[in-house]
Kinemage of the C-alpha trace (Angstrom):
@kinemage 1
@onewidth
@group {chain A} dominant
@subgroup {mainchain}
@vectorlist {calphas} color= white
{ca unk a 1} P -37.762 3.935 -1.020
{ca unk a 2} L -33.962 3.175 -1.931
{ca unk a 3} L -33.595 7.162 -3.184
{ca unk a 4} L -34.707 7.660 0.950
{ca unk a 5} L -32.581 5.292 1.847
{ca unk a 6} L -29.189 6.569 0.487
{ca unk a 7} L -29.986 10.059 0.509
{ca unk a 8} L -30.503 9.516 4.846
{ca unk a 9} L -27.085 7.814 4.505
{ca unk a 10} L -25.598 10.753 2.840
{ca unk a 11} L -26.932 13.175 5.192
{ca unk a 12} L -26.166 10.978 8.105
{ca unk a 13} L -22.274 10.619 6.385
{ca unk a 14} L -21.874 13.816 4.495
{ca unk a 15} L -19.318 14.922 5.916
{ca unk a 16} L -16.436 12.552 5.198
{ca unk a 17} L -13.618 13.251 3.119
{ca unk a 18} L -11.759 10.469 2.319
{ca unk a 19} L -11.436 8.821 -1.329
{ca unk a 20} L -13.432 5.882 -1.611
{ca unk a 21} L -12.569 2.729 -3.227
{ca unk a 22} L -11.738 3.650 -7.735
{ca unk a 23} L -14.366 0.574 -8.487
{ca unk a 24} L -16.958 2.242 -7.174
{ca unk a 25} L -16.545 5.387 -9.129
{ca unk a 26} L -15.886 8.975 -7.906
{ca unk a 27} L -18.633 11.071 -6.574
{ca unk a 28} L -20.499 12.305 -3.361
{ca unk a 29} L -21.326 8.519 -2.544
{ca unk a 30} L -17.445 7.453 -2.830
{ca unk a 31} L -16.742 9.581 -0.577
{ca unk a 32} L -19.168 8.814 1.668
{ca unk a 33} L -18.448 5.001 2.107
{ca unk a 34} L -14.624 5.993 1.730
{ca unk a 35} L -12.391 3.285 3.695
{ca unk a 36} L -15.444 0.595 3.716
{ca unk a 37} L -14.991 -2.434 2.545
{ca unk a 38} L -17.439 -5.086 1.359
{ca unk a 39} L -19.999 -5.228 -1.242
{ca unk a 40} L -22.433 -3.196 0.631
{ca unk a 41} L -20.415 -0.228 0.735
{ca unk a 42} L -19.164 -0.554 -2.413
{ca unk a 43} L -23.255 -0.828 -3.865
{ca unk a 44} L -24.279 2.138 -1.832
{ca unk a 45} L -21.643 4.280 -3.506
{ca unk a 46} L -22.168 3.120 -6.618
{ca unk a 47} L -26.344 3.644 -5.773
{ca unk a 48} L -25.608 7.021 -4.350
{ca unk a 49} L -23.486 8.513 -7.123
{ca unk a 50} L -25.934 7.422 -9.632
{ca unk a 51} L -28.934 9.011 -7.761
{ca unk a 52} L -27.247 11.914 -7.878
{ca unk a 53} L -26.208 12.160 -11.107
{ca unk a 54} L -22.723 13.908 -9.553
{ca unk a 55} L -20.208 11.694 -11.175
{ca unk a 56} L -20.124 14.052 -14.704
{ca unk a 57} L -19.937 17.273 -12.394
{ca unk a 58} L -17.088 15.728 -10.552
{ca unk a 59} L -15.415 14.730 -13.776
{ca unk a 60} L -15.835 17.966 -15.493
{ca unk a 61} L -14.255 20.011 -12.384
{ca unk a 62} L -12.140 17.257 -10.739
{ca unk a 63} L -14.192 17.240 -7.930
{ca unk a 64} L -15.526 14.975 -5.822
{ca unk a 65} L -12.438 12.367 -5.292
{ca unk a 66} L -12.981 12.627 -9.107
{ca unk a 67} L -9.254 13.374 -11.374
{ca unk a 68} L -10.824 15.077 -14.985
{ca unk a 69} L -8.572 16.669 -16.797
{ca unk a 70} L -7.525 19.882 -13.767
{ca unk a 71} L -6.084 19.498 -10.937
{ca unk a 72} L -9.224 20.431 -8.319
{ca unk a 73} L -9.882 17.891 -6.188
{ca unk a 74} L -11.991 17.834 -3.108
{ca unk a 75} L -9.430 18.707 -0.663
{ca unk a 76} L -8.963 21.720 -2.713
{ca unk a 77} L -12.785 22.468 -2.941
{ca unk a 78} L -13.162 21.778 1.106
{ca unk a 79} L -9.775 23.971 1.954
{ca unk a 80} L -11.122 27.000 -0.756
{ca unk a 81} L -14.500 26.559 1.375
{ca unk a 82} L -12.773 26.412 4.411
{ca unk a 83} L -10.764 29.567 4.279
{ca unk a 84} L -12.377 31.314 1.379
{ca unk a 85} L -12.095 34.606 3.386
{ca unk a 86} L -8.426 34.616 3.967
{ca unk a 87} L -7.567 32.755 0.609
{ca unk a 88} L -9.153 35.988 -0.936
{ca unk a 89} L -7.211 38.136 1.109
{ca unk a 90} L -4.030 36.404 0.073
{ca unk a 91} L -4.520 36.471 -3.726
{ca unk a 92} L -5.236 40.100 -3.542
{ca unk a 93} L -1.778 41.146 -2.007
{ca unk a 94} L -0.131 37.723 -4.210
{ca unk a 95} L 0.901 36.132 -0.569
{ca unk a 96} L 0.014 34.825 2.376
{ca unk a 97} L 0.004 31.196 4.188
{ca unk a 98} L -3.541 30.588 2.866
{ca unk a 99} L -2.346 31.163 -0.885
{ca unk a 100} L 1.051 29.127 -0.108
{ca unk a 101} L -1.314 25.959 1.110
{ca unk a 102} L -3.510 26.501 -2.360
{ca unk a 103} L -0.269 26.438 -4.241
{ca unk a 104} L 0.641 23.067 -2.256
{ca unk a 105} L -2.308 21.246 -2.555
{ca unk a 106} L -2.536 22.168 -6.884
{ca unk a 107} L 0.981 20.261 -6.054
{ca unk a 108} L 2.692 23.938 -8.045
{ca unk a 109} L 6.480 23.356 -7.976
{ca unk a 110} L 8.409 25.768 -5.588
{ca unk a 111} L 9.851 27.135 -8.528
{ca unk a 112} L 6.769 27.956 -9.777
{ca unk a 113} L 5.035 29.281 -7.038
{ca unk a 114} L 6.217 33.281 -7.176
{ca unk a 115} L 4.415 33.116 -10.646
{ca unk a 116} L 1.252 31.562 -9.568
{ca unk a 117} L 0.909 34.058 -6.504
{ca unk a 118} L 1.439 37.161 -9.237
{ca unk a 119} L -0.608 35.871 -11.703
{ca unk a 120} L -3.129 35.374 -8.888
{ca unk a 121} L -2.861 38.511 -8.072
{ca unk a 122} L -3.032 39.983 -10.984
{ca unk a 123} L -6.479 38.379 -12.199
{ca unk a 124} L -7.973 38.854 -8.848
{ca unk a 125} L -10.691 40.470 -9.940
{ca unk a 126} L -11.775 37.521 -12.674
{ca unk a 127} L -10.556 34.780 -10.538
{ca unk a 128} L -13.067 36.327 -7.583
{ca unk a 129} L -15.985 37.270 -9.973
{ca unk a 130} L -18.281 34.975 -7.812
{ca unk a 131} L -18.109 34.092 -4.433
{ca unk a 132} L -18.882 30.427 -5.257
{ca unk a 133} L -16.379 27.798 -4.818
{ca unk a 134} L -16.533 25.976 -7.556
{ca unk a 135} L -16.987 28.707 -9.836
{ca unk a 136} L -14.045 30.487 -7.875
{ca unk a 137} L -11.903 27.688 -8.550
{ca unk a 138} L -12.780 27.278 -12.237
{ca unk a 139} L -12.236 30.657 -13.269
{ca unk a 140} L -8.621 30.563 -11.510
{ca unk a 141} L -8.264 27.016 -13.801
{ca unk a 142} L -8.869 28.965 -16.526
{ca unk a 143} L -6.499 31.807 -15.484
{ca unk a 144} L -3.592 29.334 -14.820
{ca unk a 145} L -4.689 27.675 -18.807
{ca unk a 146} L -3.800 30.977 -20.012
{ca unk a 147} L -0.403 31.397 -18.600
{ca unk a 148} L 2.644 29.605 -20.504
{ca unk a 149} L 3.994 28.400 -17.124
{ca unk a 150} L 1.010 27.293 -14.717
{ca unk a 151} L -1.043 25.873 -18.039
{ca unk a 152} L 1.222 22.426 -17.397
{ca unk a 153} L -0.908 22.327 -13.851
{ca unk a 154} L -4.227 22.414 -14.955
């Protein structure tokens, strides 16, 4: 009955984006109660990211509201989703607004930004070898691991 309960919550709340609350762990149900306060809230986040068994995904590809070890967060995931289209438009040419907003939100120093839109460029095809999100966004972690300068931002 409570695995009803919170999954109707999340359903009925999915869509929020905020970071919850750090005691109540990251995860789907974090950001769900995000900017509640109260024990209540605090439980059903707690209840809802253990149902769902999301918090080690989140941790693994800093998503979620979680911070692992990368720099993807769920602002990142929701923009990539967002404007996947024109994101992959950008990285093919190595410009563009959409590509300028990823480089922003990965917080990639201005100086460093003319490198991350070549390199993007350049590994296009590996970076874009999926047309999933998350695995788009892992691959171009990888990518960035493997360069001497965009490595520090992963």
């Amino acid at each position: 009955m409570l695995k009803r309960i919170a999954l109707g919550c999340v359903l009925a709340l999915g869509s929020a984006a905020a970071f919850a609350d750090s005691d109540a762990g990251c995860g789907i149900g974090s950001q769900v109660w995000a900017g509640q306060s109260g024990k209540a809230p605090k439980i059903l986040a707690a209840t809802t990211n253990g149902l769902f068994l999301n918090q080690l995904f989140g941790i693994t590809f800093g998503t979620l509201g979680c911070n692992g070890t990368g720099t993807v967060t769920a602002k990142v995931v929701t923009f990539t989703n967002e404007n996947a289209e024109n994101l992959a438009r950008d990285m093919a040419v190595g410009q563009g607004e959409n590509l300028n907003i990823l480089a922003e939100l990965l917080q990639i120093k201005s100086q460093d930004k003319a490198r991350f839109f070549a390199v993007s460029k350049a590994n296009f095809k590996d970076i874009y070898a999926s047309d999933n999100t998350l695995e788009v966004l892992a691959s171009l972690q990888q990518v960035m691991a493997k360069d001497d300068v965009l490595k520090a931002y992963v």
